[in-house]
BADO-165506 format. One record per residue: residue in three letters; x negated, y, z of N, C-alpha, C, O, CB in turn. Coordinates in steps of 0.02 Angstrom, whole numbers, plus 50000, padded with zeros to 5 digits. Each point is the difference from the previous one (the first is absolute). Glycine has a CB too. Layout:
N
  res     nX     nY     nZ    caX    caY    caZ     cX     cY     cZ     oX     oY     oZ    cbX    cbY    cbZ
  ALA      X      Y      Z      X      Y      Z      X      Y      Z      X      Y      Z      X      Y      Z
...
//
This chain:
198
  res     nX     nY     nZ    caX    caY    caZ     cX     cY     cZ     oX     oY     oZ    cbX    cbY    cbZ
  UNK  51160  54950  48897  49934  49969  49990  50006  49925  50007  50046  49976  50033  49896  50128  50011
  UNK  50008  49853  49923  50008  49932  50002  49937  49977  50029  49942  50013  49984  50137  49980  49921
  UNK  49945  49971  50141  49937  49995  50061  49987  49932  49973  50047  49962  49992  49986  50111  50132
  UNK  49890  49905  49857  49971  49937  49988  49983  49950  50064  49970  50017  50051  49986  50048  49848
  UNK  50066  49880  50089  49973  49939  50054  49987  49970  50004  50037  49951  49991  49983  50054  50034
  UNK  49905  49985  49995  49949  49946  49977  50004  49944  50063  50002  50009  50060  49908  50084  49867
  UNK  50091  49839  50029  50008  49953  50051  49945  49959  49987  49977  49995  49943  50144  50010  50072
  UNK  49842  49950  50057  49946  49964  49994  50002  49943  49948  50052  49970  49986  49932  50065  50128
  UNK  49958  49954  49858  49978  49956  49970  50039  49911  50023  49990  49981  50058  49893  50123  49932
  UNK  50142  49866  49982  50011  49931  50034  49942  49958  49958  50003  50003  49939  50142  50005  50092
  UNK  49808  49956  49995  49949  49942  49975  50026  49941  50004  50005  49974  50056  49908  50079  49976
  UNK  50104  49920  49920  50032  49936  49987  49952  49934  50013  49959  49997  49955  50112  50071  49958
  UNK  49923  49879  50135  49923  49958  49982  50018  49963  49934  50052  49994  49968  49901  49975  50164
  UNK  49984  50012  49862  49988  49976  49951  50029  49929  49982  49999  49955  50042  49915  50122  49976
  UNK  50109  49914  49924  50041  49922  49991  49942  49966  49966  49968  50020  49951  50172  50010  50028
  UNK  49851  49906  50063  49952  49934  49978  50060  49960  49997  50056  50002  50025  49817  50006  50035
  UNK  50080  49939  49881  50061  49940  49985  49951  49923  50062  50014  49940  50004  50039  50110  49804
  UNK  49898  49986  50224  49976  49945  50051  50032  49976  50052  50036  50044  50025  49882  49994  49952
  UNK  50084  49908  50051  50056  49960  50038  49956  50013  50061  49940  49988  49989  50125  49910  49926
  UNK  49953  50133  50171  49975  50005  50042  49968  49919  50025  50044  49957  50006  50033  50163  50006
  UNK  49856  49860  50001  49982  49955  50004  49987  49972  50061  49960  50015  50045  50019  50014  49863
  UNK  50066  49921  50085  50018  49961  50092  49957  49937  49982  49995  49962  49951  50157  50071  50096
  UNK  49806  49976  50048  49954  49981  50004  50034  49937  50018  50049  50011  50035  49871  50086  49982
  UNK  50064  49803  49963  50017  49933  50000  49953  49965  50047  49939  49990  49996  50107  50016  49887
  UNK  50006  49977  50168  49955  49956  50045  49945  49953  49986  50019  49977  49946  50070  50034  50097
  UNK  49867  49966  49967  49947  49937  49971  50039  49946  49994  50051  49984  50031  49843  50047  50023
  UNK  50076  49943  49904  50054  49934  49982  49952  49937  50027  49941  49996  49985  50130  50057  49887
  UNK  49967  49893  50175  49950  49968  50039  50034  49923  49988  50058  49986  50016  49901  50123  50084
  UNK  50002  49850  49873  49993  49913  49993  50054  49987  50079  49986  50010  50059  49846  49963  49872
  UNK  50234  50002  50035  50021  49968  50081  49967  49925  50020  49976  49955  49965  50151  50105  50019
  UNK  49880  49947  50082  49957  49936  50005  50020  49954  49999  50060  49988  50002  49888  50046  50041
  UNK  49993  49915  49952  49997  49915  49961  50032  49964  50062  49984  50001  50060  49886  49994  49855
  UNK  50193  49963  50041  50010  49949  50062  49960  49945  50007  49964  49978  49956  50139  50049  50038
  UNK  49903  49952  50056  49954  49939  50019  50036  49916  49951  50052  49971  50012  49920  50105  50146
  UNK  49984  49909  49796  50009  49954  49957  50029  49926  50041  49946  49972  50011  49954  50098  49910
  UNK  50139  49895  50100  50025  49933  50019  50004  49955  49968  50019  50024  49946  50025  50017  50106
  UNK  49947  49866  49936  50026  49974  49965  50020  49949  50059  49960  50000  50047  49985  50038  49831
  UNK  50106  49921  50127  50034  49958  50037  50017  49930  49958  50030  49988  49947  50014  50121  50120
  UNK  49927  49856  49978  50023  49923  49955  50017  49946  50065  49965  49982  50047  49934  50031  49829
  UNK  50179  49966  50104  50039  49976  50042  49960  49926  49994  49984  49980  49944  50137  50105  50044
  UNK  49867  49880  50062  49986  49939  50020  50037  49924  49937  49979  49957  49960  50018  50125  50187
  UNK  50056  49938  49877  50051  49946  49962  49973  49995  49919  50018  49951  49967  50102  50086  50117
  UNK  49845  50005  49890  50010  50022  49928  49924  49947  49994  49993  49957  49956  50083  50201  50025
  UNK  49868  49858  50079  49920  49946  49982  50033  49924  50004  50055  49972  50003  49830  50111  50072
  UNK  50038  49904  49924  50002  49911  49979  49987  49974  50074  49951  50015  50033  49988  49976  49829
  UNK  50114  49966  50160  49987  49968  50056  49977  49929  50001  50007  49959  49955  50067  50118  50077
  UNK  49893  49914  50036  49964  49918  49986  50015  49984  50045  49962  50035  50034  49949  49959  49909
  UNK  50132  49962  50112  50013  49967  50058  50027  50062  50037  49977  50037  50044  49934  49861  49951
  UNK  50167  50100  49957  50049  50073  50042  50038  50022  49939  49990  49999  49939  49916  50063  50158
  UNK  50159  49967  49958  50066  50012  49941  50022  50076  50015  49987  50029  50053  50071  49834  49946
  UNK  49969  50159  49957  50023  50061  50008  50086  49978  50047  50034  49949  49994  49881  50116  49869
  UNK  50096  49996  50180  50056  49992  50037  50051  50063  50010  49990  50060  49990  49935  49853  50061
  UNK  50130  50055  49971  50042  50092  50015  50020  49989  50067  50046  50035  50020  50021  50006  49859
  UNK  49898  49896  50181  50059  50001  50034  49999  50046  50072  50046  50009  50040  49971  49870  49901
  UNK  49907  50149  50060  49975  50047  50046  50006  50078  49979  49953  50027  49971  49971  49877  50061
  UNK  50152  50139  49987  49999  50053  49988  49959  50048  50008  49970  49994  50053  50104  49967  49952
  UNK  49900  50121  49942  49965  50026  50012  49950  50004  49950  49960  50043  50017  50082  49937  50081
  UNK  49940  49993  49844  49952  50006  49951  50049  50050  49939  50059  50011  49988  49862  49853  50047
  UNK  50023  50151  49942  50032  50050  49956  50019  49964  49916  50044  50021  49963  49879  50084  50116
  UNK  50036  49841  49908  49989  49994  49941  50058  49964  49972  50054  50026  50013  49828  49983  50007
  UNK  50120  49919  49933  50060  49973  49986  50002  49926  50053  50054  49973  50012  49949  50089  49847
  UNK  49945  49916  50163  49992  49980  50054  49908  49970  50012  49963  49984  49954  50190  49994  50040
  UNK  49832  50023  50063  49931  49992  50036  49983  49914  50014  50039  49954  50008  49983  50179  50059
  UNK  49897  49870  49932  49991  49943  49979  49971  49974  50065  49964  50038  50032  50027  49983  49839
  UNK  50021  49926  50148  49979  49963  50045  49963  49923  49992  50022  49947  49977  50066  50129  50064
  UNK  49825  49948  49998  49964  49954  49978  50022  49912  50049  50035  49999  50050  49862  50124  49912
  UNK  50070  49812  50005  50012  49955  50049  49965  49998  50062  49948  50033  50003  50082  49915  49912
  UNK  49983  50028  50120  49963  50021  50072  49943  49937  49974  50008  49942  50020  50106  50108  50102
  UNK  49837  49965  49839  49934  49959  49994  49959  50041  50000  50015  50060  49997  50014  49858  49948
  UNK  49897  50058  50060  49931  50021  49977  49989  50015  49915  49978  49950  49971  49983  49973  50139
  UNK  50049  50126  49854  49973  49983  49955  50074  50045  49952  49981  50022  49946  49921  49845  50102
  UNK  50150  50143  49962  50090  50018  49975  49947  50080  49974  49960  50031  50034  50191  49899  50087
  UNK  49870  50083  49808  49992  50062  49988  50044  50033  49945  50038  49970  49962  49854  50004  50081
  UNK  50095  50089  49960  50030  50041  49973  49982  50036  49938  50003  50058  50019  50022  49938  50081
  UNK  49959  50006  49840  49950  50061  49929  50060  50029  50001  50057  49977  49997  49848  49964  49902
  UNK  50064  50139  50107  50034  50060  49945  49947  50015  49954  49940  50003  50010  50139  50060  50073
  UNK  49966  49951  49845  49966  50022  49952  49993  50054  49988  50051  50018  49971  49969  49911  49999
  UNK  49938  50122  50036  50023  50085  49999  49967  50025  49951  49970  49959  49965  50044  50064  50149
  UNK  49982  50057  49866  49991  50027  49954  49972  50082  50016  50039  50045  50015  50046  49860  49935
  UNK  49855  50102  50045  49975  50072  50032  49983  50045  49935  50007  49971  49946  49933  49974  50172
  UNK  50041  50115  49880  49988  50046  49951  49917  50012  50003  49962  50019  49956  50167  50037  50054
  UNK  49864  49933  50033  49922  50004  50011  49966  49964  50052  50030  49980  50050  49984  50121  49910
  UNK  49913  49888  50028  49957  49963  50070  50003  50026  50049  49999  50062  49994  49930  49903  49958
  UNK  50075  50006  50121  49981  50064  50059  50018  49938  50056  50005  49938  49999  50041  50219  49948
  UNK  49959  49876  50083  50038  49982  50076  50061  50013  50001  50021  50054  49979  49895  49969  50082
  UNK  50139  49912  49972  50075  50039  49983  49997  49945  50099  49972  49951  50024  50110  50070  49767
  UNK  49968  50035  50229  50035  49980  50063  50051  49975  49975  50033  50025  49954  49932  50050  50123
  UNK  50048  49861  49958  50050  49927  49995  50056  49994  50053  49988  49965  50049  49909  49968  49911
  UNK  50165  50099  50034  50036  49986  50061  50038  49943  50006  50042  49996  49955  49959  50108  50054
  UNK  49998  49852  50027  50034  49944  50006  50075  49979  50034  49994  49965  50050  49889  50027  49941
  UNK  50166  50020  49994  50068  50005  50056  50022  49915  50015  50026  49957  49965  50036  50178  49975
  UNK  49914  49866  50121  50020  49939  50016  50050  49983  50081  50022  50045  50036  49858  49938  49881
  UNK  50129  49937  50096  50028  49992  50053  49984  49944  50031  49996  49943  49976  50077  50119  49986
  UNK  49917  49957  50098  49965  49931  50022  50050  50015  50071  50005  50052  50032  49837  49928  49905
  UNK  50195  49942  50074  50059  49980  50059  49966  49960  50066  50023  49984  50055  50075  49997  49842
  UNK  49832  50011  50069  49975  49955  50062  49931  50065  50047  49977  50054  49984  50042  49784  49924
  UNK  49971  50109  50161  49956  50061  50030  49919  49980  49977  49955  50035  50023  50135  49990  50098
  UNK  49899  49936  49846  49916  49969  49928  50003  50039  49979  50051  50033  49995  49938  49866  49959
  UNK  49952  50117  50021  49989  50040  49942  49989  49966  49955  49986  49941  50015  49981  50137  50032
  UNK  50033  49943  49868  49999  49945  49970  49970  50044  49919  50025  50024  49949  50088  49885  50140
  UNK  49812  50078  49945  49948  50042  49942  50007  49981  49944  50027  49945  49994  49894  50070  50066
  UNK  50061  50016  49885  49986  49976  49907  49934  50037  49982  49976  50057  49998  50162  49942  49951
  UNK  49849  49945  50043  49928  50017  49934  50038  50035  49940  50058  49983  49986  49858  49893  50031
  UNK  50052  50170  49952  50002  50036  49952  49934  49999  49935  49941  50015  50012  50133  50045  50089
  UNK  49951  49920  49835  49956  49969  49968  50001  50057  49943  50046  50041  50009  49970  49824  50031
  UNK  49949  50145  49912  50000  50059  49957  49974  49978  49921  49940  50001  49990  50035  50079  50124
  UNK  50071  49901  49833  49977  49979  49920  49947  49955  50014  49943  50004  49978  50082  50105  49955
  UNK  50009  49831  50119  49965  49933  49966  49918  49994  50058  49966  49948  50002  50093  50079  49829
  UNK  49927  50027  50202  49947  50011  50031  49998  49955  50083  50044  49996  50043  49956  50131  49875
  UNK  49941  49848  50082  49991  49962  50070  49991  50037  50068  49993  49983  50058  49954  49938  49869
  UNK  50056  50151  50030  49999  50036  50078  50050  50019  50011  50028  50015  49948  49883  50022  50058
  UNK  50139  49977  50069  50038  50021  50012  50014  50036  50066  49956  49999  50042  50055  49930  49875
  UNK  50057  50109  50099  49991  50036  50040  50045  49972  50050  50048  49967  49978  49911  50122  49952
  UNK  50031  49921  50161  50057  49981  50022  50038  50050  50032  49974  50055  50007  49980  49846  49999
  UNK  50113  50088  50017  50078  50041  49999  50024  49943  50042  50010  49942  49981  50017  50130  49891
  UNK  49983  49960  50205  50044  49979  50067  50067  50022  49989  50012  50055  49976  49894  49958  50108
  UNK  50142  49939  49934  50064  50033  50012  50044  49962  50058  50033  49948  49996  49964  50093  49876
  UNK  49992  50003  50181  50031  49981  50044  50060  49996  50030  50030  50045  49970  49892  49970  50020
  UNK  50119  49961  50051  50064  49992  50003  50067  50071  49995  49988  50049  50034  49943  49845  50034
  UNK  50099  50105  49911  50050  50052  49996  50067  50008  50025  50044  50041  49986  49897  49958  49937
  UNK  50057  49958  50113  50037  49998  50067  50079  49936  49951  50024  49955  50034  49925  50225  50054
  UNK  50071  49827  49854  50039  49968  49973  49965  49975  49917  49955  50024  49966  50144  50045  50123
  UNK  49942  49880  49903  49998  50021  49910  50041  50045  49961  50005  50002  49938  49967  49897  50059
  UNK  50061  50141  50049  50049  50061  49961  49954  50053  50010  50004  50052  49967  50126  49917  50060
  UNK  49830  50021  50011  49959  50076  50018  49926  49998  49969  49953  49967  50021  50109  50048  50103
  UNK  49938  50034  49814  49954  50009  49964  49967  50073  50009  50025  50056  50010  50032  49856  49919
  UNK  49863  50059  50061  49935  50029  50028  49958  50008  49929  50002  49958  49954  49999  49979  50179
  UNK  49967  50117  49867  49940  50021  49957  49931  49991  50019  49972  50034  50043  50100  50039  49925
  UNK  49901  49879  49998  49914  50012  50008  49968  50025  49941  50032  50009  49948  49959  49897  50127
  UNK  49946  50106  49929  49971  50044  49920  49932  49990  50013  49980  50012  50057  50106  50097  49916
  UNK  49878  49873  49987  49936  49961  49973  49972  50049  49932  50033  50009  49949  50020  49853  50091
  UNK  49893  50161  49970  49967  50031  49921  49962  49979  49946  49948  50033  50009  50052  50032  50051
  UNK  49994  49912  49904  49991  49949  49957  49975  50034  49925  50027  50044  49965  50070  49879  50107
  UNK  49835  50036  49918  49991  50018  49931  50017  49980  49951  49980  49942  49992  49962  50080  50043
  UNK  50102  50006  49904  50039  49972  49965  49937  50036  49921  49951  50038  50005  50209  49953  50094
  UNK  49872  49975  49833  49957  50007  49958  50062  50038  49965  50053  50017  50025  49844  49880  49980
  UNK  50087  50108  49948  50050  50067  49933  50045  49949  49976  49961  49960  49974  49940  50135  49961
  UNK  50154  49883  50058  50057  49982  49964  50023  49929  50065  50005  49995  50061  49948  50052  49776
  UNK  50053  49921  50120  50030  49939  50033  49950  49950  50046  49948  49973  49980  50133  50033  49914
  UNK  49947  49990  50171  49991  49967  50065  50030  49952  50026  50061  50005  50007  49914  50076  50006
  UNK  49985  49852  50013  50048  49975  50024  49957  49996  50083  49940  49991  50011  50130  49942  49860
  UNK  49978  50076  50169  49994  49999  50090  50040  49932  50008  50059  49986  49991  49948  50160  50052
  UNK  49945  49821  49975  50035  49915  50043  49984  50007  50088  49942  50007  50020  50012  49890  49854
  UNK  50090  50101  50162  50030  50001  50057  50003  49932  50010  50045  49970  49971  50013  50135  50022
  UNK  49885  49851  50056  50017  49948  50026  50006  49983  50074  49974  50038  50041  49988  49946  49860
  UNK  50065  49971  50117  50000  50003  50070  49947  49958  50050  49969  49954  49975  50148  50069  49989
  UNK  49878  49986  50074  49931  49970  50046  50018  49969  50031  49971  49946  49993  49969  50118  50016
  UNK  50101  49935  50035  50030  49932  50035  50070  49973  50012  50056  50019  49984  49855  50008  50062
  UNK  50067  49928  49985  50068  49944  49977  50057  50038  50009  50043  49975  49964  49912  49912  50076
  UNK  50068  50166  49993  50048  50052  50015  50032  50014  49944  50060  50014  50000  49882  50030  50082
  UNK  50009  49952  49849  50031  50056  49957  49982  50051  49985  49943  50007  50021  50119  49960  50007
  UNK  49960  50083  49941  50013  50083  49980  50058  50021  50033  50043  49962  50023  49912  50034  49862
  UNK  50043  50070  50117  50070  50041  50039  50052  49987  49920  49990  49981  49943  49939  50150  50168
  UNK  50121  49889  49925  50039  50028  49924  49987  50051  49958  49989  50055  50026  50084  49911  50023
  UNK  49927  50031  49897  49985  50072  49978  50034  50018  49948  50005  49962  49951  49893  50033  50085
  UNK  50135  50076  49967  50037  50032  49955  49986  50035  49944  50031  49995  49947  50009  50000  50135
  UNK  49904  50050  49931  49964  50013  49941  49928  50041  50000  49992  50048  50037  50126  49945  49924
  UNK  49840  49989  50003  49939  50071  50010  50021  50061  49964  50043  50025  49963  49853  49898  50038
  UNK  50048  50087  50030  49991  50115  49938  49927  50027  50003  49969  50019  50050  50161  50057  50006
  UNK  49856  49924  49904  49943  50040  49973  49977  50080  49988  50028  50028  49952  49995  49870  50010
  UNK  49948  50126  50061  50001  50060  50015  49921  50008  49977  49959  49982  50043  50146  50025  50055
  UNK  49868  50019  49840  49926  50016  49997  49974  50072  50074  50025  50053  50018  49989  49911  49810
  UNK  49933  50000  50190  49969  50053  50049  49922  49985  50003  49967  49955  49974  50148  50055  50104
  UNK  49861  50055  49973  49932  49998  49994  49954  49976  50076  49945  50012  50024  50085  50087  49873
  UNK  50035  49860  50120  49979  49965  50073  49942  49927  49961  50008  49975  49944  50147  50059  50151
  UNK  49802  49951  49943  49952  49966  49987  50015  49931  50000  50032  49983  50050  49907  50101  49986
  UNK  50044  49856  49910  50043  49944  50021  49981  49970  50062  49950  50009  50035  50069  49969  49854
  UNK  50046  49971  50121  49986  49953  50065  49940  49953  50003  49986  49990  49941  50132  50010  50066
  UNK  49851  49976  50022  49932  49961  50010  50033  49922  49967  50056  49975  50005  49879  50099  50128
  UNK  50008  49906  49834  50021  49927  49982  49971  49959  50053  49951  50011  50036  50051  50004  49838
  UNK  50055  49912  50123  49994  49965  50064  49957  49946  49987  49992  49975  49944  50116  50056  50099
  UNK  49856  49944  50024  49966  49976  49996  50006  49912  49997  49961  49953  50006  50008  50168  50032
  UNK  50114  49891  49947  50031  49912  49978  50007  49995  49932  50039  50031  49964  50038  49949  50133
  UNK  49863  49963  49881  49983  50005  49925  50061  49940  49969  49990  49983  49941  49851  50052  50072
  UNK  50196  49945  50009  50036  49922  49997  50043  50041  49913  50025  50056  49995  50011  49874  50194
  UNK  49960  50027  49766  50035  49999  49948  50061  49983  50002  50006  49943  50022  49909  50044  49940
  UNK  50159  50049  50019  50066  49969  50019  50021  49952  49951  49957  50016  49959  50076  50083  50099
  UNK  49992  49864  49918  50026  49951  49954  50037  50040  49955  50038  50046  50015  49966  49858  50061
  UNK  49986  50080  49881  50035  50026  49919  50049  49950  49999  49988  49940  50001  49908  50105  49919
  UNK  50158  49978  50079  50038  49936  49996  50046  50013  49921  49972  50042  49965  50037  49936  50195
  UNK  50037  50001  49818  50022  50007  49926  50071  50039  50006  50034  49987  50049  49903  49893  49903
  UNK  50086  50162  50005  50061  50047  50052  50038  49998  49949  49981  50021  49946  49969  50067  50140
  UNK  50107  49888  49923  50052  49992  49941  50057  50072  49990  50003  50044  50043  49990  49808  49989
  UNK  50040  50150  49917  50008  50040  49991  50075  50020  50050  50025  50055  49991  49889  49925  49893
  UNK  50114  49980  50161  50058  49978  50028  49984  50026  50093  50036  50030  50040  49989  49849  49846
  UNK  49891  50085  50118  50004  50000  50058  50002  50068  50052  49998  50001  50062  49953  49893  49895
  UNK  50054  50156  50000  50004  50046  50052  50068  50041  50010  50011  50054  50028  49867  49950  49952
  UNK  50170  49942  49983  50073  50017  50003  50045  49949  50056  50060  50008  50007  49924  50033  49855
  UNK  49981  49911  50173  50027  49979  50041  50018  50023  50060  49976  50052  50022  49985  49891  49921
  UNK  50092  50015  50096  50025  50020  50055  50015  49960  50043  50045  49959  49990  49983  50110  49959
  UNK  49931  49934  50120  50019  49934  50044  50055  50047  50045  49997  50057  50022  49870  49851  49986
  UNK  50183  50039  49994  50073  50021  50048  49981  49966  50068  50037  50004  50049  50070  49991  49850
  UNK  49848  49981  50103  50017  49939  50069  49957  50022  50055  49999  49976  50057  50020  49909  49871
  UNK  49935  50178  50045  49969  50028  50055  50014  50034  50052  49958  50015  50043  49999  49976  49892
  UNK  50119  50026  50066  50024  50061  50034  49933  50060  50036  49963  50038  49968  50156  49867  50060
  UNK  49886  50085  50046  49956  50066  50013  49958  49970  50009  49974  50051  50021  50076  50032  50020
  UNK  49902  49869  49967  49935  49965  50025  49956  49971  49937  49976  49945  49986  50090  50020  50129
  UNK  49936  50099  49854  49941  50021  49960  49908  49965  50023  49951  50017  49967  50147  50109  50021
//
């Protein structure tokens, strides 16, 4: 006799040509760095003061040092993307124990702001102060003058940083600084004979 033998059914699944669908993390904006612009001292227009290298410690190609008068200043010309408020950092050095404030003047305007900088124990030893300042959309010029017969500290360079800190108060010293005529030479000079007594 021929004995029959039935074997179970096998169910094959079913073939899709669909790709199993893997779930993609959110895709997320990395964040914005904080925008800087830096403008080395030596590069503005100086009026009673030379750019120098002989006080180590500035970063730039070298830092400018005002004359020890009433009146020695400093313009940077800068360049913003928009109106606002930009924080102003100032790297400077001051060797004596005076402080030796600057008026801060803004595109030609009679109002200005004032900025202490007090001693820094050397002229190799450089200090940050920062002032907030309303600046307009493109090109700026910031004139840095000095208040008394002392001078300005040295200074190596500012930086600009747009923020939403409120500006500094305008001062209540209305004195106009002298326009004086700025050649195209003078802010390439170099006095050797000063050694450290800036």
């Amino acid at each position: 006799d021929v004995t029959s033998t039935s074997y179970p059914q096998v169910t094959e699944p079913p073939v899709t040509s669909e790709e199993p669908q893997v779930t993609q993390p959110p895709v997320t904006d990395p964040p914005q760095e904080e925008k800087e612009w830096i403008y080395y001292a030596c590069d503005g227009e100086i009026y009673l003061g030379v750019t120098e290298t002989t006080n180590g410690g500035f970063t730039g190609p070298s830092y400018v040092n005002y004359d020890n008068v009433t009146g020695s200043m400093l313009t940077f010309t800068v360049n913003v993307p928009s109106e606002g408020n930009y924080e102003m950092t100032v790297r400077f050095a001051n060797g004596t124990e005076t402080a030796r404030p600057l008026n801060i003047y803004l595109n030609g305007s009679q109002e200005n702001y004032s900025m202490d900088f007090g001693g820094t124990g050397a002229w190799t030893s450089w200090q940050e102060n920062k002032i907030v300042l309303p600046l307009k959309n493109g090109e700026n010029k910031i004139k840095t003058v000095a208040v008394t017969s002392n001078g300005g500290p040295n200074v190596d360079y500012i930086k600009l940083v747009k923020t939403d800190k409120e500006a500094a108060s305008v001062n209540t010293n209305t004195v106009i600084p002298y326009e004086p005529p700025v050649s195209a030479n003078a802010k390439q000079m170099e006095r050797l004979d000063r050694g450290l007594i800036s």
